[in-house]
N, C-alpha and C positions, 0 to 999 in steps of 0.2 A: 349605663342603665337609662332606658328613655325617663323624660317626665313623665309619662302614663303608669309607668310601674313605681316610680316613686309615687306620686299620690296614691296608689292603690295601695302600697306599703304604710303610708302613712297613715294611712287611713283605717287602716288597719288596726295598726298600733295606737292611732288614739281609740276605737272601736272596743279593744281589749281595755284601755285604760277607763271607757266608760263605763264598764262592768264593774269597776270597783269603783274608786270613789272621784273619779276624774266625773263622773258624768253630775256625781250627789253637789259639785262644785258649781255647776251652772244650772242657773237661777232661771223658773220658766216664767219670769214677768220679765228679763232683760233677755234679750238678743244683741250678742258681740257684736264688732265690728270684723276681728279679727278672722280670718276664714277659716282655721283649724279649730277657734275657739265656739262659731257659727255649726263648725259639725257636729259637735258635741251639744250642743243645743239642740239640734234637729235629731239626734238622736234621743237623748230626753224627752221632749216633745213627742217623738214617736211611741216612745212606750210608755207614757202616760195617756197616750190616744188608748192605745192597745188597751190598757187596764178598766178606761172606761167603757170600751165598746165589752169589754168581756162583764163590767157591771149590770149593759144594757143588754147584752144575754142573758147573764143570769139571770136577771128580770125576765126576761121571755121565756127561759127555763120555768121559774117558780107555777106561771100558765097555765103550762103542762102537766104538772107534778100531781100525781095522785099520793103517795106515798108521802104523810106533811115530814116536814125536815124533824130529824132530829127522833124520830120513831125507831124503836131496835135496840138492840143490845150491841153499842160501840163495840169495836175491839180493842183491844187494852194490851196484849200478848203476840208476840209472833216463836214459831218457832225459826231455827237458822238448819238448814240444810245444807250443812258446810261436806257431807258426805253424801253426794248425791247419788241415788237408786235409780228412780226413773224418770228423772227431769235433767233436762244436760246442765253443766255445772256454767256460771257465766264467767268463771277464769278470775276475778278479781282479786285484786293485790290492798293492802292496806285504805290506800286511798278512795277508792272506791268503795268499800266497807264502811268507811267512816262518811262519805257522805249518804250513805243508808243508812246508817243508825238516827245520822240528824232527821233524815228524812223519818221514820218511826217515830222519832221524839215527835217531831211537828204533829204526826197522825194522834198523837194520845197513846202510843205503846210505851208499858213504863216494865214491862217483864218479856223476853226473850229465853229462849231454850233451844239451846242445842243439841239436836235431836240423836245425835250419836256423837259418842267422846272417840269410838274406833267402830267398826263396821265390816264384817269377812276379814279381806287383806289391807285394810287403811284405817290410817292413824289421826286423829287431827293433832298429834304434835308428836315428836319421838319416845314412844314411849321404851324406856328399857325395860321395863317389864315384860311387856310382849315380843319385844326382840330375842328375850330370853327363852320366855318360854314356849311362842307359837315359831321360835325359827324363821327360815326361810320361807316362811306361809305369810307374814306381812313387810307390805311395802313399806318405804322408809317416804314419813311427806316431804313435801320441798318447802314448806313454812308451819309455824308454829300457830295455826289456826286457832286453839282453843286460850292460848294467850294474849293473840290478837283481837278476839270479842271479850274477853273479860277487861281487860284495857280500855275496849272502846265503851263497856255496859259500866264501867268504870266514871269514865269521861262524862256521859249521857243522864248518870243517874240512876242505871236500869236495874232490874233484878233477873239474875242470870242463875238458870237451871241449867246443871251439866249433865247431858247424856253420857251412860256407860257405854261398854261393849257390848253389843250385840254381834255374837260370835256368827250367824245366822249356819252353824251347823251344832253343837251340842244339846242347843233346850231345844231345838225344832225333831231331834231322832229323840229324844228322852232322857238323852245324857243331862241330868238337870243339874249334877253334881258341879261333872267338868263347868257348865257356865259359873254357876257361884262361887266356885273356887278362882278361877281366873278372874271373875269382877273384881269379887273382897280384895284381889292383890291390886287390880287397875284401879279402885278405888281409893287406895289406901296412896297408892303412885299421884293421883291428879289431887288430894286432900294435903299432900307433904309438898307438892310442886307448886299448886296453884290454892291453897285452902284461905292466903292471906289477904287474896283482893275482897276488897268491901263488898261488891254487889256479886261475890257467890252467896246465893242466898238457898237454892237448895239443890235436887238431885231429882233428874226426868233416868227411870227406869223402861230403857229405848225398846222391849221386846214387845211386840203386839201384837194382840190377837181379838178374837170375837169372845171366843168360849177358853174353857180349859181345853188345854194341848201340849204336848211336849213336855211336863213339869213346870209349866205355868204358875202356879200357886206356889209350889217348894220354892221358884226361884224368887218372885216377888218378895215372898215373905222375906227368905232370909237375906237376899241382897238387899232389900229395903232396910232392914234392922242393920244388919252392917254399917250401909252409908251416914242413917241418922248416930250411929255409935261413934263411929269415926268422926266425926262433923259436930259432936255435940248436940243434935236433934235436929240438925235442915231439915227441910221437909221433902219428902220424895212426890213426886207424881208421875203418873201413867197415863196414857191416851191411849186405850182399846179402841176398836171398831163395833161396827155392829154388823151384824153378818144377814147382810139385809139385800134387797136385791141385784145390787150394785156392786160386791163384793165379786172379784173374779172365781173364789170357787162355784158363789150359785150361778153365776153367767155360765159357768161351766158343767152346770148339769146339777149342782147340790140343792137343797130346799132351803129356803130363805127361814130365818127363825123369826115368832112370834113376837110382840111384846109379852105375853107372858111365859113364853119360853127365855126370852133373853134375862127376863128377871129373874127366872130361876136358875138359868146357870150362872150368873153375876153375885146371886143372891150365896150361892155356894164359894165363890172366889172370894168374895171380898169377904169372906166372914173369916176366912183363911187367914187374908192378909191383913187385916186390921190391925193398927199397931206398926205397922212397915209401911204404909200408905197413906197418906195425909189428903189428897188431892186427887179426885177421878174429874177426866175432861175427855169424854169420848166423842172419837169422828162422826160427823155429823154426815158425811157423804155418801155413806152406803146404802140409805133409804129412803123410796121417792117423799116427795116435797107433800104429799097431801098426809104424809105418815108422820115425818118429820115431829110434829110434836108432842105426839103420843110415845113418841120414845125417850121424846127433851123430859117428860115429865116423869116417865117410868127411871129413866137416871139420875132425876134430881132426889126421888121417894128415898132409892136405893143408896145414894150418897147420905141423905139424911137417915137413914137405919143404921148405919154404920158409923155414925159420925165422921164423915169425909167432907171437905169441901166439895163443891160441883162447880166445877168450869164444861164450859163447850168448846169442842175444837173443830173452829167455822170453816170448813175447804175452802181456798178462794182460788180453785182452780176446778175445773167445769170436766165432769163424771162421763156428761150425755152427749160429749163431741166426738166423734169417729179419730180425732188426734187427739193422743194422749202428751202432755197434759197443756193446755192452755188457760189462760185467765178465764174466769166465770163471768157470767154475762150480769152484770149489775141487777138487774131485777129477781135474779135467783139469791143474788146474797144478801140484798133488805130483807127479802121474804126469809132467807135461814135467823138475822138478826132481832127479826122480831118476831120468831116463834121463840127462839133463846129468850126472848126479855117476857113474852108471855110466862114463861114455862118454870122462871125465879132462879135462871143460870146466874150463878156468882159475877163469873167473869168470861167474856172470849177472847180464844186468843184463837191463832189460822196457821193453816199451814200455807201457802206462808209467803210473807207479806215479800220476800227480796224478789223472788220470782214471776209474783204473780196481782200484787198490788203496787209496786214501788215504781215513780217514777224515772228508775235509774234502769228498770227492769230491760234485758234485750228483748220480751216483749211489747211495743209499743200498745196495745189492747190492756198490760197493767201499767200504764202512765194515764191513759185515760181512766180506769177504773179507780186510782187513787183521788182524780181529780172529783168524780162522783161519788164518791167515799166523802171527801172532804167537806166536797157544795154540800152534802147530805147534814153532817151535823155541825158545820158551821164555824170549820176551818178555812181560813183565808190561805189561797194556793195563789 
């Protein structure tokens, strides 16, 4: 092996060692004599340059800043999209998972939800339940997904909402039956397997819609009453949409609905399901940005008639790009933040923060967005 590869290897490996606490070892008022000890100095040395030139930016960020720090409604929630639709899946194994939870923790997310507990032909753990009864129609997963985030929300502190099945064929033709017979069993399956981790705190009801459809109402009601039955009274939550311009049916040629048409079919649903339903946190993306809070405030009226909490569910992925889906362009998501904190939203939480705000994200566009998340209310990144 030449001496050029040895010191690149070496270098190396002190370089790794600096990352942990070999570097926290050497003192930036002394400089060694010794020359492996000399690297590690000058490594040190360098990234407390770094941190202060990134001081003397932010300073020249604040300049610019129209929007004063710390304005908007935080997010506090993310959901987990551990069954993905139409975002590709970023493949992660445990470790990886867990250094995005820490990441959340750092952001201020103290509640996560995941968004489906099974989804068509997929499982986030094996359920025999469904093996039993849907057959050969579902896949068997390759890891135990829904045991791996109550572990980690576990770990972190968090409060962990568990999605059901969404069969996405029974309640969508009208079979409203078949869905709630088959939850009540899946539920009763994830409340007997997983009901003893501390931070299950309650139950996201995965099926969504704008208006009544499908048996809508039948199934809320009575899979919501099940799960708080089963559970002792967790609390369920939903996240509808709003069927507003953005929505692929009305892109598709449908009529966009009113605010006072959304209020009246909502006003119809939820009177339904009251008693089953603890929590309304409707998507926020379906409706342009100048509308936006005319609808935060018709949701909040409506949570409060019914005695429901109101959350918002902040998209932090961007509606108006011709690619479907990439991260939101930061000035569109203060401005959704502080029509939510105008508008007396409880809490936000986003869809969602692993894909589309996290520094871990195969997006590089959500490592920067986290970082303008954070300058914003005055987390040190």
């Amino acid at each position: 092996m030449s001496s050029t590869r040895r010191d690149f290897m070496k270098k190396a490996a002190l370089a790794t060692a600096a990352v942990g606490m070999g570097a926290s070892l050497i003192s930036a008022d002394y400089k060694p004599n010794d020359p492996d000890l000399e690297f590690l100095y000058n490594l040190k040395n360098d990234e407390q340059k770094r941190k202060q030139q990134a001081d003397k930016t932010h300073f020249k960020d604040d300049k610019y800043r129209i929007i004063p720090k710390g304005e908007g409604l935080p997010i506090t929630g993310t959901f987990l999209d551990e069954i993905t639709w139409d975002i590709p899946s970023q493949n992660w194994g445990v470790e990886a998972w867990d250094r995005d939870f820490a990441a959340m923790k750092h952001a201020g997310i103290d509640t996560v939800v995941m968004i489906r507990g099974a989804f068509g032909r997929y499982m986030t753990f094996r359920s025999e339940m469904l093996m039993k009864y849907e057959g050969d129609y579902m896949y068997e997963p390759a890891q135990d997904l829904l045991g791996m985030f109550l572990d980690l929300a576990d770990k972190y502190g968090m409060n962990f909402y568990c999605g059901i099945f969404d069969t996405g064929r029974y309640w969508l033709t009208g079979d409203y039956k078949k869905e709630v017979e088959i939850n009540k069993l899946f539920i009763d399956e994830v409340w007997s397997k997983y009901g003893h981790h501390k931070s299950f705190y309650g139950w996201y009801l995965s099926q969504e819609v704008s208006r009544r459809l499908g048996g809508i109402i039948e199934s809320f009601a009575e899979i919501g009453r099940h799960a708080k039955e089963v559970s002792g009274g967790k609390p369920c939550l939903i996240s509808p949409f709003i069927h507003g311009v953005k929505t692929d049916q009305v892109m598709g040629g449908d009529k966009a609905t009113t605010v006072e048409q959304h209020t009246k079919d909502w006003t119809e649903i939820l009177s339904a399901i009251k008693g089953s339903v603890d929590t309304l946190a409707f998507q926020d993306g379906q409706v342009d940005y100048h509308e936006l809070k005319e609808y935060l405030v018709a949701n909040k009226e409506l949570a409060s008639k019914f005695g429901m909490h109101c959350w918002t569910n902040v998209e932090s992925f961007d509606r108006d790009m011709p690619i479907r889906f990439l991260p939101i362009r930061w000035d569109k998501l203060i401005k959704k933040l502080k029509h939510s904190q105008e508008a007396g939203m409880e809490k936000a939480i986003t869809f969602e923060f692993s894909h589309f705000m996290s520094p871990n994200s195969a997006y590089q566009q959500a490592g920067n967005l986290y970082k303008l998340y954070c300058e914003h209310y005055g987390i040190r990144v």
